[in-house]
C-alpha positions as CSV (number, residue, x, y, z in Angstrom):
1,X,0.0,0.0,0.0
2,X,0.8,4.0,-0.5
3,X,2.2,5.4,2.6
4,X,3.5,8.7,3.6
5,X,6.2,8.6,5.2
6,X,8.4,10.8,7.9
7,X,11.8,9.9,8.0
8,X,13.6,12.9,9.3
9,X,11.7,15.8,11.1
10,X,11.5,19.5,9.2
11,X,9.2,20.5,6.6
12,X,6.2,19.1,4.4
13,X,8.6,19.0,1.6
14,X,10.4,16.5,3.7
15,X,7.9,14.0,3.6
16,X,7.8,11.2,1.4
17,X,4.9,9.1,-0.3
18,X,5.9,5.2,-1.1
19,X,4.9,1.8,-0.9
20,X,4.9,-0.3,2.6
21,X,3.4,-3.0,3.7
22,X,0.3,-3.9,4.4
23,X,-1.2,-3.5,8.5
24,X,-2.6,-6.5,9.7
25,X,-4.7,-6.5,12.5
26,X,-4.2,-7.7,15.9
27,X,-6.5,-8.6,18.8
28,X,-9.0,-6.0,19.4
29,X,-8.1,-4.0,16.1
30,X,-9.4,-3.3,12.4
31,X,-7.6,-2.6,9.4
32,X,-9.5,0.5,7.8
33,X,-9.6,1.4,4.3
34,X,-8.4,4.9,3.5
35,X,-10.7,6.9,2.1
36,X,-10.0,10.2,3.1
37,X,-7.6,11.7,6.0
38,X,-7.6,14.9,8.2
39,X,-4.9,16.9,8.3
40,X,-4.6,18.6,11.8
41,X,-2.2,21.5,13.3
42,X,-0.4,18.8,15.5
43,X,0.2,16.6,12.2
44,X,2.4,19.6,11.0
45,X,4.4,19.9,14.7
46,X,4.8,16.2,14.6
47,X,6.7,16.4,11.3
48,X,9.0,18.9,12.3
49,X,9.6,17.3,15.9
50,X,7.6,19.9,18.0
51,X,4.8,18.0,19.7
52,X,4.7,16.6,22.6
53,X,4.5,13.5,21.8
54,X,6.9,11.8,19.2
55,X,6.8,8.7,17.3
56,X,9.9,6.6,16.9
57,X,10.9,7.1,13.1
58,X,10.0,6.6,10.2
59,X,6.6,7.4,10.9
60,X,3.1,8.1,9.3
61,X,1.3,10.9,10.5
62,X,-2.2,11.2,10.4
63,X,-4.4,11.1,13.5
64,X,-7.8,10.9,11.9
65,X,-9.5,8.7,9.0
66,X,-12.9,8.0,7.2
67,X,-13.4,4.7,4.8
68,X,-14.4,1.1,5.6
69,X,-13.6,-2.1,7.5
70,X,-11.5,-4.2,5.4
71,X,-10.5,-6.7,8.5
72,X,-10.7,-7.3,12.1
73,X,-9.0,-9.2,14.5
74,X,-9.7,-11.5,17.3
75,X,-12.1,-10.3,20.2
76,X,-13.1,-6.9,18.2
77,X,-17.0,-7.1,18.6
78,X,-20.0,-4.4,17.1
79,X,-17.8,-4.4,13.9
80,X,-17.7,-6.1,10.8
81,X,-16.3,-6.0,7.1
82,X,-17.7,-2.7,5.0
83,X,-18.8,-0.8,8.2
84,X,-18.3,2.7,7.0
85,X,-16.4,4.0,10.1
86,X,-14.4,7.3,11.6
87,X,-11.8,6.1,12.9
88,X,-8.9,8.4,15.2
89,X,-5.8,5.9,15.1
90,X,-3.4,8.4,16.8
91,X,-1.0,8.0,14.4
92,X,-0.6,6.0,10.8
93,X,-3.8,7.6,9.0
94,X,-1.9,9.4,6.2
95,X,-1.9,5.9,4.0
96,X,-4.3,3.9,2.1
97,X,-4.9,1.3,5.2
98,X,-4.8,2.3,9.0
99,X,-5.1,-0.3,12.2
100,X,-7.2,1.1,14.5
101,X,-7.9,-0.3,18.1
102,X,-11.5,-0.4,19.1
103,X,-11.7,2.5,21.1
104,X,-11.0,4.5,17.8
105,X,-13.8,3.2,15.4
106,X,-17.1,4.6,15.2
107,X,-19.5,4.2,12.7
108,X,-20.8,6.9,10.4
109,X,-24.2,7.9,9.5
110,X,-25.8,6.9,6.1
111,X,-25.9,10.6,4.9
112,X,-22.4,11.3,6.3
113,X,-19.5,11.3,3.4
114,X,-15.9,10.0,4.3
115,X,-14.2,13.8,3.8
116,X,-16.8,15.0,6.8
117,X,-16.4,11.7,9.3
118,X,-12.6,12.2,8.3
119,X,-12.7,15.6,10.0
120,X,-15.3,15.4,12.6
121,X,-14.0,13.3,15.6
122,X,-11.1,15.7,16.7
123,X,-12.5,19.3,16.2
124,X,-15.6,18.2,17.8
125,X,-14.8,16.5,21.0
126,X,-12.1,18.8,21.3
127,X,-14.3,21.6,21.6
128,X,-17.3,20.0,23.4
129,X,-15.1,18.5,26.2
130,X,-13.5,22.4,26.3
131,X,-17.0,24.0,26.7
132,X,-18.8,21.5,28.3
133,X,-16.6,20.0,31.2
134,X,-13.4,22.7,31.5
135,X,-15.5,25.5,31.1
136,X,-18.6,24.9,32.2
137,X,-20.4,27.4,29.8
138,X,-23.5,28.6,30.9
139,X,-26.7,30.2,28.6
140,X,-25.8,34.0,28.0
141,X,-22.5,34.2,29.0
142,X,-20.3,35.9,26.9
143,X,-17.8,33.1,24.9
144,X,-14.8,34.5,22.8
145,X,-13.2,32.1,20.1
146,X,-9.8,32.9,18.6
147,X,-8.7,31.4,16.1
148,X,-12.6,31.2,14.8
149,X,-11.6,30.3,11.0
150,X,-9.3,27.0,12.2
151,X,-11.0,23.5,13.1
152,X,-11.5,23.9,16.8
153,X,-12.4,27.7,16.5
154,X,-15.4,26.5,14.2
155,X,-16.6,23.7,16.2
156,X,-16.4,26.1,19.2
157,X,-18.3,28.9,17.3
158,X,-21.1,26.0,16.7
159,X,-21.1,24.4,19.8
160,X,-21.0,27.9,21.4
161,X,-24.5,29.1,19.8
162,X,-26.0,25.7,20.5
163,X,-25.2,25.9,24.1
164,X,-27.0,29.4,24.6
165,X,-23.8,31.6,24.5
166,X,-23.2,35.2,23.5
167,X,-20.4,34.2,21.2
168,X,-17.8,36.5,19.6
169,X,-15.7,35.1,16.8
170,X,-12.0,36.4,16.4
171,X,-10.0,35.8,13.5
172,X,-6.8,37.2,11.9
173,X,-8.3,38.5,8.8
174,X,-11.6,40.1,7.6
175,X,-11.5,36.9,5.1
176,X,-11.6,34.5,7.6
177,X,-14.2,36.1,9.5
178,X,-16.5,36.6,6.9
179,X,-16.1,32.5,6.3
180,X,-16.9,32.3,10.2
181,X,-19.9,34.6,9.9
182,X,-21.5,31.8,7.9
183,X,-22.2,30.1,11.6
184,X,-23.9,33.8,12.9
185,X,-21.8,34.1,15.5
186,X,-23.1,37.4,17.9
187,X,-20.1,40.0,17.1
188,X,-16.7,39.4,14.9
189,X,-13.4,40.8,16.0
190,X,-10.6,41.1,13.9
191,X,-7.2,41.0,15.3
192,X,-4.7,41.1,12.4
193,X,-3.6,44.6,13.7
194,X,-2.6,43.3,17.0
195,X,-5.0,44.5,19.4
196,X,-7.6,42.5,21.0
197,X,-8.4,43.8,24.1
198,X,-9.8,47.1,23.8
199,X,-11.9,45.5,21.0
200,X,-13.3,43.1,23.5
201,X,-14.4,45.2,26.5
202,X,-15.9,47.5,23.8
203,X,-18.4,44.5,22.9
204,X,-18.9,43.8,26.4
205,X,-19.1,47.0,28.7
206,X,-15.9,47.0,29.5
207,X,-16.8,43.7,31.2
208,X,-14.5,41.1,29.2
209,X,-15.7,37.6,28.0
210,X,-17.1,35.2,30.7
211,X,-14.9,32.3,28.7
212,X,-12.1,33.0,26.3
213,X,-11.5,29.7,24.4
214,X,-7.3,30.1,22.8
215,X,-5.8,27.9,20.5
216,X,-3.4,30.9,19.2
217,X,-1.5,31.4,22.5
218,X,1.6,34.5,22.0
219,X,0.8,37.7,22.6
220,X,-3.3,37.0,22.1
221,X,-3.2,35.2,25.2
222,X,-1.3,38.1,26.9
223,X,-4.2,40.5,26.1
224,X,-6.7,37.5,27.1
225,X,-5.8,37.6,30.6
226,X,-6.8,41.2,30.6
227,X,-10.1,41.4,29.0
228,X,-11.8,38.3,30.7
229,X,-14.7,38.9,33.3
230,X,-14.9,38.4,36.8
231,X,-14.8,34.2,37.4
232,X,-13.4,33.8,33.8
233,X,-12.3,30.8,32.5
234,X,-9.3,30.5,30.1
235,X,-9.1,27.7,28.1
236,X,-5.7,26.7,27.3
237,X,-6.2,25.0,23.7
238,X,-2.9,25.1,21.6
239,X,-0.5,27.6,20.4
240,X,-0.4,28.0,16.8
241,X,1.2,31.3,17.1
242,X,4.6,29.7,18.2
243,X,4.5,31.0,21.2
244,X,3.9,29.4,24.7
245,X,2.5,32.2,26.8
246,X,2.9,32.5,30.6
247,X,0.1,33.5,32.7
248,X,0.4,35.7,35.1
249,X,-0.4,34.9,38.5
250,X,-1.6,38.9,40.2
251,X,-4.1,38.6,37.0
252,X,-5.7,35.7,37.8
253,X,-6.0,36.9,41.7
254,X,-7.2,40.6,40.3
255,X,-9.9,39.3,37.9
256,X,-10.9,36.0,40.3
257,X,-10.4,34.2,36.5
258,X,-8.8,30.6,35.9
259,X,-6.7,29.5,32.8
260,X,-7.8,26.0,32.3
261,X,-5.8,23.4,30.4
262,X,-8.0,21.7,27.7
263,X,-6.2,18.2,26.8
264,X,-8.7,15.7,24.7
265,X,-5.8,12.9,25.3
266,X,-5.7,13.0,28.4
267,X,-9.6,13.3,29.3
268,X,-10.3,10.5,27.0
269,X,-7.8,8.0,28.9
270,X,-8.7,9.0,32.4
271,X,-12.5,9.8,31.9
272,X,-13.5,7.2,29.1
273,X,-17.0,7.3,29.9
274,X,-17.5,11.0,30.0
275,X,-16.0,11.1,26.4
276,X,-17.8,8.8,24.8
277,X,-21.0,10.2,26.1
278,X,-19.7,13.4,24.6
279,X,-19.2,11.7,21.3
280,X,-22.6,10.2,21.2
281,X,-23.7,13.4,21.9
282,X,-22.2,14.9,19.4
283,X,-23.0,12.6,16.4
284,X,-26.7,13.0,17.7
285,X,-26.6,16.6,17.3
286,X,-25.4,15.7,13.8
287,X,-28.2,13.4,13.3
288,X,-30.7,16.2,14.2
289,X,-29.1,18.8,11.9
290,X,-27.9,21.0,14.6
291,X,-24.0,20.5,13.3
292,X,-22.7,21.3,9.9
293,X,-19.0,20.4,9.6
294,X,-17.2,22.8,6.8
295,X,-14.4,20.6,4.7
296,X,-13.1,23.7,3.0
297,X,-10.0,22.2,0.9
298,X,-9.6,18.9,0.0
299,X,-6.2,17.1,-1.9
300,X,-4.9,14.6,-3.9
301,X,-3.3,12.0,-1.7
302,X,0.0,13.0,-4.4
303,X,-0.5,16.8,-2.8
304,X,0.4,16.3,0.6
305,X,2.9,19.1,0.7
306,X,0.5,21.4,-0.5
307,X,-2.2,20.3,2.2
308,X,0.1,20.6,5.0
309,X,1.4,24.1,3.7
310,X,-1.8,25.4,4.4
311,X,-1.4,25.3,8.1
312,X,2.1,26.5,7.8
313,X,1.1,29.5,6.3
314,X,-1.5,29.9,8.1
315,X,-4.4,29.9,5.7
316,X,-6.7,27.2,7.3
317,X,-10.5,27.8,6.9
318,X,-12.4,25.1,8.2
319,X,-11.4,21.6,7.9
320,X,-8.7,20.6,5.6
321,X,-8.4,16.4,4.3
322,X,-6.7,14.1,2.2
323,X,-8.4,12.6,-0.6
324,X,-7.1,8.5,-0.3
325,X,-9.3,6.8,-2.4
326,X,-12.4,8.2,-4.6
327,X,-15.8,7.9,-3.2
């Protein structure tokens, strides 16, 4: 099978696409049928040797799949051959076969396409667990995404609204906000000139936002921890801006706020049961039409580089996949 392939950390242009062998599933395990892949903003730290957690080489990245049960192994049960599944592997899913464990496979609604269940099972719970558990969020308080364009940013916008928030989107770019406006988010901020703040307790009486949910990190975060409300929460999401912020402790005891780490990894091993009731949750809101997941770009398996470029340079819109094998 086609496999890209990691074999020393750096750029996209590093990576390579070849043939490997075949997985073969083990106890507990399917082998699932590529169909399409999710690229994600860890996928491109992975590559250059940045995340926290790093595979020995070479190595496939990939963390999330749609396509269809070729194989199971022993002992895997409420999964057969030609289930159309989403499956989250960890690692492995940029390639025309993934094994999956059973914990990773879910299957897909009839009206869901490959690209979408591809995309779904990060940005969602991700989001979700942030809002629902970390945060807390309450109907009519005041919720500010950064980063609204990107994955997470999205599904928090959505999940947001649904959950009875004020919710103010803030992007980088009048562009991406007016791609984020298709979600009718309750005010739109743009930050490309560097200021947030002032912007913020202008929407909210000089209050701040009751949750601030930052995937961005730098210098955002910074002006975060000065425009969030009395008993704010500040989720702690990622750091695409490079940066790893420190918070400042006489802020936290001024504004009675709390930064609060958001780590999907770590909730889903020590709290299994709260995440998959999460999860189930969320593909029922699916079910019902309350979610509408945006695959903005789409590639050629052969146009990896590209693909990955487009978190690099900081374009990404919505969800962003790799096209495996046609529909």
């Amino acid at each position: 099978m086609r496999a890209i392939l990691c074999k020393s950390h750096g750029p996209p242009e590093n990576l390579v696409l070849e043939e490997i062998p075949a997985p073969i599933a083990a106890d507990n395990e399917a082998v699932v049928e590529v169909y399409a892949a999710s690229l994600n903003f860890p996928d491109g730290l992975q590559i250059q040797g940045k995340y926290q957690f790093q595979p020995p080489m070479p190595f496939t990245p990939g963390s999330e799949v749609g396509g269809v049960i070729k194989s199971v192994g022993a002992g895997l049960t409420g999964f057969a051959e030609g289930d159309r599944v989403m499956a989250t592997p960890g690692i492995g899913g940029l390639a025309e076969k993934v094994v999956v464990k059973a914990d990773g496979l879910r299957k897909i609604p009839d009206r869901m396409d490959f690209r979408t269940a591809a995309g779904f099972a990060m940005i969602y719970t991700t989001s979700y667990y942030a809002l629902k558990q970390r945060a807390n969020l309450q109907p009519g308080e005041t919720l500010l995404v950064l980063g609204a364009s990107g994955g997470v940013g999205l599904a928090a916008v959505e999940l947001g609204k649904l959950m009875g928030a004020r919710v103010i989107a803030a992007a980088s770019s009048d562009e991406k906000l007016k791609f984020v406006n298709r979600l009718q988010p309750d005010a739109l901020i743009n930050y490309g000139d560097g200021e947030l703040k002032e912007k913020v307790k202008a929407l909210t009486n000089d209050r701040g936002a009751d949750v601030i949910y930052d995937p961005v990190g730098g210098d955002l975060f910074d002006q975060c921890c000065r425009c969030i409300n009395w008993n704010g929460r500040l989720l702690v999401i990622g750091f695409t801006s490079g940066r790893i912020p420190e918070y400042k402790a006489n802020l936290a005891l001024l504004k009675g706020s709390s930064m609060v780490g958001v780590f999907l990894g770590r909730f889903r091993k020590e709290e299994p049961q709260q995440y998959e009731k999460n999860f189930q949750e969320l593909l029922s809101m699916y079910e019902q039409g309350k979610l509408r997941p945006i695959v903005t770009e789409s590639f050629p398996m052969e146009d990896f580089v590209a693909a990955f470029n487009v978190f690099t340079e900081r374009r990404v819109m919505g969800k962003v996949t790799l096209e495996i094998k046609a529909e």
